[in-house]
N, C-alpha and C positions, 0 to 999 in steps of 0.2 A: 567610542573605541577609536585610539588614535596611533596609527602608525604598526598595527598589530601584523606579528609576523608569527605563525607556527610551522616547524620541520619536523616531516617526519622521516624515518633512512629512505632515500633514494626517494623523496617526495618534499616539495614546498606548497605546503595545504593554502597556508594564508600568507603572501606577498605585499608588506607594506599598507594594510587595509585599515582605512577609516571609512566608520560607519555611526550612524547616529539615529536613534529615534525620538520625536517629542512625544509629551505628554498630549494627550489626546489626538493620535493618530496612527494610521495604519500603515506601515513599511514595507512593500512587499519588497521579497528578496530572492533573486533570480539567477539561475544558472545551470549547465549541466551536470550530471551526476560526475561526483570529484572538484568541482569548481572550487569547492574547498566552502560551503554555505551553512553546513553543518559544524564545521570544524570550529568556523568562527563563534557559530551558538554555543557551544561546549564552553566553548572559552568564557562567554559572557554570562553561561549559568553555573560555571563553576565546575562543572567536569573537567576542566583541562587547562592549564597553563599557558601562554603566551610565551617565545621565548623573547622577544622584542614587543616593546607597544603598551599603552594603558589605559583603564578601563575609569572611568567620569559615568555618576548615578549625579543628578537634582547636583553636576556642578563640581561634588567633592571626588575627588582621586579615592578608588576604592582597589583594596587588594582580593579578590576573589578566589580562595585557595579550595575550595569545594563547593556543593550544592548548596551547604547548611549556610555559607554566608552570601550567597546569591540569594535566596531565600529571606532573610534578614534586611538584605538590601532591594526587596519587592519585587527582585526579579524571579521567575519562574519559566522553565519549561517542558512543551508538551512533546513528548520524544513521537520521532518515528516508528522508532522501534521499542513499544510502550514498556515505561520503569515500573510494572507493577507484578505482585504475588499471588501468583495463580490461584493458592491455597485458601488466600484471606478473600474476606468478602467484601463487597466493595465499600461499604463504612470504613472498615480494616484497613484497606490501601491507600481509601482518603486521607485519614487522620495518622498514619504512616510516618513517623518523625516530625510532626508537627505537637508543640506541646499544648498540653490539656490543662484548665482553669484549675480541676483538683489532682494533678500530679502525687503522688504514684496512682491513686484510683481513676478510673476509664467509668463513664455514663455513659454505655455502649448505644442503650436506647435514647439518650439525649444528642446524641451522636449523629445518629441514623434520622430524628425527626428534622436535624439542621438541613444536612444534606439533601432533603428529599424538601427541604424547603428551596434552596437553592436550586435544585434541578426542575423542581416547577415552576422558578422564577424567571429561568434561562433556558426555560422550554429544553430540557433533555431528562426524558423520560428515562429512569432506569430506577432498579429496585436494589434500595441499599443492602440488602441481607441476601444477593446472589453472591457464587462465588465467583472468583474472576473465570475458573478454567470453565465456567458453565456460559459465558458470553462471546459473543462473535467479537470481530476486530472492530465492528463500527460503534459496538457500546462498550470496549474496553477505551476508544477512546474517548467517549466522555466521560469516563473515569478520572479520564488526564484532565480533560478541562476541570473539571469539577475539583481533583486535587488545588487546582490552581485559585479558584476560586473561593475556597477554602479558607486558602492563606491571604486572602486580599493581595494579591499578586501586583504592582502599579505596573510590570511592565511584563507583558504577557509575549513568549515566544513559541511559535506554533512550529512545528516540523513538518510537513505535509497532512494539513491537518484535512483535506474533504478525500482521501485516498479512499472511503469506504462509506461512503453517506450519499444520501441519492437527494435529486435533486430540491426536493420538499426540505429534507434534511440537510442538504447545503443552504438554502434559503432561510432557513432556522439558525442556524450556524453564522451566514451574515448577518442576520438580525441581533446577533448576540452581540457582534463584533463591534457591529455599529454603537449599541449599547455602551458597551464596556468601552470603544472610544469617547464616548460623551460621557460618561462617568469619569475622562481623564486620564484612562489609561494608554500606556504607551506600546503596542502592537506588532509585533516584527512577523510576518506573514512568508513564510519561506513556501515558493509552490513551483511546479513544473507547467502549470496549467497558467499560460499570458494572461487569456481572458478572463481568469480568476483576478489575476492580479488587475488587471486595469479597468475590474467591474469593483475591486473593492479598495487597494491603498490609492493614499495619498501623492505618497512617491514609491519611485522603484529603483532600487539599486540592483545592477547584474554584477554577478561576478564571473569571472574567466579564466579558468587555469591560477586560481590563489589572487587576483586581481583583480581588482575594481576597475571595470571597463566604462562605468557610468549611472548617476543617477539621473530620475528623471519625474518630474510631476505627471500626474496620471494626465492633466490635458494637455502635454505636450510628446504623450510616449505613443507611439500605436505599434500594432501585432508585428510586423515584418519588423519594423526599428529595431526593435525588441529580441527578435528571433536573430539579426545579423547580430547581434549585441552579443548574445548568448554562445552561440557556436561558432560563428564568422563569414556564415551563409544563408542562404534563402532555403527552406525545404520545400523540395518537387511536392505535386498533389498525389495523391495515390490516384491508381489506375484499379478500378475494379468492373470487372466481365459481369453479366450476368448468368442465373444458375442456371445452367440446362438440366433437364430433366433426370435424372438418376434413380439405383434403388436404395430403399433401405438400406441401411449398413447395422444402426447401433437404434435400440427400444430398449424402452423402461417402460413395463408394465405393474399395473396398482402397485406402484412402490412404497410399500411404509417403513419410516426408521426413525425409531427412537433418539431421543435429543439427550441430553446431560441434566435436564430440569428434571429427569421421571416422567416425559409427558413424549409421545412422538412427536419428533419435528418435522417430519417429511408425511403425509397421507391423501395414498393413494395419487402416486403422481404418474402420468402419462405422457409418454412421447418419444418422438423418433429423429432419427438425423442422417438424413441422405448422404454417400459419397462424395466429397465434394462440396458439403454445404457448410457453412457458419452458423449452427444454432444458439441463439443466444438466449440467456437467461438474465431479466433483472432482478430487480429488489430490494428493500429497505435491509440492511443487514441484522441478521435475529430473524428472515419468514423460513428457513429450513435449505438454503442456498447452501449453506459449509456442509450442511451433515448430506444433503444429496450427494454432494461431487465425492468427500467421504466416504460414501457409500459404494459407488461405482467404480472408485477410486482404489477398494479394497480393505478401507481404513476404518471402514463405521459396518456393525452388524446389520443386516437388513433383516427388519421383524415379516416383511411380506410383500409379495411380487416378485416379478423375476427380471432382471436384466440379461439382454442378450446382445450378443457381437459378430454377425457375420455368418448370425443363422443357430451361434451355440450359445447355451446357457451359461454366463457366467456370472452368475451372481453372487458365489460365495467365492471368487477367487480372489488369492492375494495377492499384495501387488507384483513382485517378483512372477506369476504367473500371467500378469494381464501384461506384464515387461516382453514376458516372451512370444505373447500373441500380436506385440503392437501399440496398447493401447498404454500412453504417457502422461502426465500428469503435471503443469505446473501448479503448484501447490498455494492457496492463500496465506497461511504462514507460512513465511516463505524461511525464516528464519530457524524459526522451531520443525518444521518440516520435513524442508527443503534442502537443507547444506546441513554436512558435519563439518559445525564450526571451527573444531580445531585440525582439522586437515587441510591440506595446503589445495591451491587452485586447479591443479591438475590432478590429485585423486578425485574432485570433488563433480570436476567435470565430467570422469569417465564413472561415478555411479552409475549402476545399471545397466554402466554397458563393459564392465573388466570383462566379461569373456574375449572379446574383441582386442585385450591387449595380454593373453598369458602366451607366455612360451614356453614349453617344456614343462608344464604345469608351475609355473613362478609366472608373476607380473613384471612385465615388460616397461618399466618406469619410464627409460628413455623415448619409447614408443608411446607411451602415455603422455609426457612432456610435451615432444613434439606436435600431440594430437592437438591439447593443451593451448598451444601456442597460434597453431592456426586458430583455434576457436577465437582466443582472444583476444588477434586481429579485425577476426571478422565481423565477431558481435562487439567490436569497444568496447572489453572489458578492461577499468584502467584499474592496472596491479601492478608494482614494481617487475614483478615474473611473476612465471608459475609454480613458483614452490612459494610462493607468500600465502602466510597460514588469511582463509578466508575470513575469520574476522575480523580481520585488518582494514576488509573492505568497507567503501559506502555501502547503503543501503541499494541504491539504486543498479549499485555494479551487482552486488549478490544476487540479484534481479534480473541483470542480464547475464549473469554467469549459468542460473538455472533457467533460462530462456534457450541459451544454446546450447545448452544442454539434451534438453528436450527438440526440440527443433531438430539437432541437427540428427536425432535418432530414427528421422524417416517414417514417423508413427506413420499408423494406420487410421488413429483414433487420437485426438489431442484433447486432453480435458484442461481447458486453462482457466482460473482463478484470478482474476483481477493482474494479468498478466505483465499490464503495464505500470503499474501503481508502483508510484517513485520515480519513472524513470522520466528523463528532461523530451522535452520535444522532439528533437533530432534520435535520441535511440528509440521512443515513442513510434516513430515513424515507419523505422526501421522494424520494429517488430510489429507492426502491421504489413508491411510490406512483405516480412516472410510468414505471415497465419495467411495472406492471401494467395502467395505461390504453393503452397499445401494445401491447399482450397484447390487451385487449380489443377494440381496432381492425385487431386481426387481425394483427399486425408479427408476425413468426417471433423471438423472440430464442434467439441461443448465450449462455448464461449460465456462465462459468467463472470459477469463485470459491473461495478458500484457505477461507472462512470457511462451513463447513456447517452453521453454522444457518438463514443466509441461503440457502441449496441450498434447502433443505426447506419455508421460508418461502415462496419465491417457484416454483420449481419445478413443472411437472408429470411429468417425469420426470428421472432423476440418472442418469447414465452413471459407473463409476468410471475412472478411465485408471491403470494400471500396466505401467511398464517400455515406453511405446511403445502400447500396445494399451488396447481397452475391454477390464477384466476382468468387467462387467457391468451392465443398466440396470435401473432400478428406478421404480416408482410412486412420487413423494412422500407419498402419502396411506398406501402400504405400508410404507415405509423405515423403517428402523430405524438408529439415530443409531450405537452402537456398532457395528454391523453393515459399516456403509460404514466407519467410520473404518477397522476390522481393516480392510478390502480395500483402502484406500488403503497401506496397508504390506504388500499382498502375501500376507493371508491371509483364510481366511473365502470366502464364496461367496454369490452372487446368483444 
């Protein structure tokens, strides 16, 4: 990619950018949420145009006016925010615009035997004849990979591809990578996580504000380099107290809840969360992690048990009512969720909480704005304003637009969902730094996150969840990193 420029109103995504991958290597590519990293992949798979700049495949000047000739020209990629149909089943989504040897006729079951021959060749277990709405986020994306693999892809571009994979299943995922770079392919590795990058590419390019601040070989980059690269500073260490003693606040007793498969995904699960404390939850994404918080959440039926808050039952309540007792929710799909996409930044912010802005029985737009505006100081959310409709946004801003959101509503009770996922180091930070001042104000948080370093970091106890159930809980300050991971796949003991 050479000299590539994209504008959008009141935003320069990509400034002047040249970027390159070879064949048979891995390119990690680095920046904060907005650096414009995604913008640039668009471009190169063909969602989006360039308005200055040109794009070079194997040497030839190629014009890339959609996916279908990005495609064509070996390129593929694996979105953030996954390109697939809830509806269809995962054969269905693979074979998705790609054409078939007997065109118009489809060999649905010749289909399904390839797929699942590939997915046992690159170790991603998943069953081609689920539908997509019946799989968590960690096996809708290997869906992505698998679409990609499909089409013999030569140059594979990942979007935040371990957002939701633990770490067995991140080490499966570089084993792939490693792979498919020795088979020749070309890699573009876009992650928020350093140490991912400098555990897996070759080189690493950051970008900053639509700019290429620098590439850099992996034995000559290290973490701090990296991180002043990134933002234009060092980030402070967290500061964490230990839990004093408190009482219960929030139990779940034998909770069982039905999954999307026909089968419950939750049985019989136990446990409590003190004032004050960090309960964390792991596990491989598919053990009954979505349909719990779901559940609690207000969003999923619970077939049996009872959940309680502060001494009262509320296990059939909805969400709208557990709003008005306290208890908040950031959400896993944060997209489908979490945001009404076509509403601008500042209604989106004040969900859940317009009573707080009506006058005279009308909404208070200007008071809404302004609330708006603070927020989006505070949490770095980068939007032109607050009337910019939110799907305009990065991913990672959407992220922290429903982070401040929730945060700033003073819960009682925080249930978060892989809270961080997407977002760059520096707002990573930051929203560890406010789950921990809620912590200290005494808020109960459910912490349930793909990412077990963040468990251990923030945490004062770690529950593992397999197959539906806790297989057991653990002290942070005990826990042992390999230890969890094995039980997250079902072996090992607590």
């Amino acid at each position: 990619m050479s000299h590539v420029t994209k504008r959008f109103p009141g935003v320069v995504a990509n400034d002047q950018v040249d970027f390159d991958v070879m064949a048979g290597e891995i390119h990690g590519l680095l920046g904060e949420n907005g650096a414009g990293k995604t913008t640039l992949m668009n471009i190169l798979s063909g969602l989006s145009r360039p308005d200055v700049g040109d794009i070079y495949v194997k040497g030839q000047k190629v014009s890339l006016k959609s996916p279908k000739d990005a495609i064509e020209e070996g390129i593929f990629m694996v979105h953030q925010h996954f390109m697939l149909i809830p509806n269809l089943t995962v054969a269905e989504n693979v074979i998705l615009g790609a054409r078939q040897p007997r065109e118009p006729l489809l060999d649905i079951e010749k289909v399904e035997k390839k797929i699942s021959v590939l997915a046992n060749s690159y170790g991603l277990e998943i069953n081609p004849r689920a539908r997509l709405w019946q799989l968590s986020a960690g096996e809708r994306q290997k869906v992505e990979i698998l679409k990609a693999l499909y089409r013999s892809a030569d140059i594979l571009i990942l979007d935040e591809p371990t957002s939701n994979l633990s770490p067995v299943e991140l080490k499966t995922l570089s084993q792939m990578l490693v792979r498919m770079k020795g088979e020749g392919k070309g890699i573009i590795f876009i992650t928020h996580k350093i140490y991912e990058a400098l555990e897996l590419a070759d080189r690493v390019t950051v970008l900053r504000r639509g700019k290429v601040i620098g590439t850099l070989r992996r034995d000559e980059a290290e973490q701090k380099e990296l991180v002043k690269m990134m933002i234009g500073h060092e980030v402070p260490e967290l500061y964490r107290r230990e839990l004093s003693r408190a009482a219960s606040c929030f139990q779940v007793r034998d909770l069982v809840v039905g999954g999307d498969m026909g089968v419950d995904a939750v049985r019989g699960v136990d446990f409590e969360i003190c004032s004050g404390e960090i309960f964390g939850i792991a596990g491989v994404a598919g053990n009954g992690q979505s349909e719990l918080v779901e559940a609690i959440a207000g969003l999923r039926k619970v077939v049996k048990g009872r959940i309680a808050f502060e001494g009262k039952d509320i296990t059939h309540y909805t969400p709208d009512r557990l709003y008005a007792i306290g208890l908040y929710h950031i959400p896993e799909k944060r997209v489908e969720t979490g945001i009404a996409p076509d509403a601008n930044v500042a209604e989106n912010l004040a969900l859940g909480n317009h009573s707080s802005y009506v006058r005279n029985f009308l909404l208070d737009y200007k008071a809404m704005a302004n609330g708006a505006r603070e927020l989006i100081k505070s949490y770095g959310v980068m939007t032109p304003s607050e009337s910019s409709t939110v799907n305009t946004l990065s991913g990672g801003n959407i992220q922290k637009l429903i982070v401040a959101r929730c945060i700033s509503m003073s819960p009682k009770l925080l249930i978060a969902s892989n809270p961080t996922a997407g977002l760059d180091v520096s707002a990573t930070h930051f929203v560890h730094e406010k789950l921990l001042e809620l912590r200290d104000k005494r808020t109960g948080i459910l912490l349930v996150s793909s990412d077990l370093d963040e468990l251990l970091m923030l945490c004062d106890r770690i529950a593992v969840m397999y197959r539906g159930r806790i297989a057991g809980v653990v002290k942070s300050a005990e826990a042992v990193k390999e230890e969890i991971g094995e039980m997250m796949m079902g072996s090992g003991g607590l």
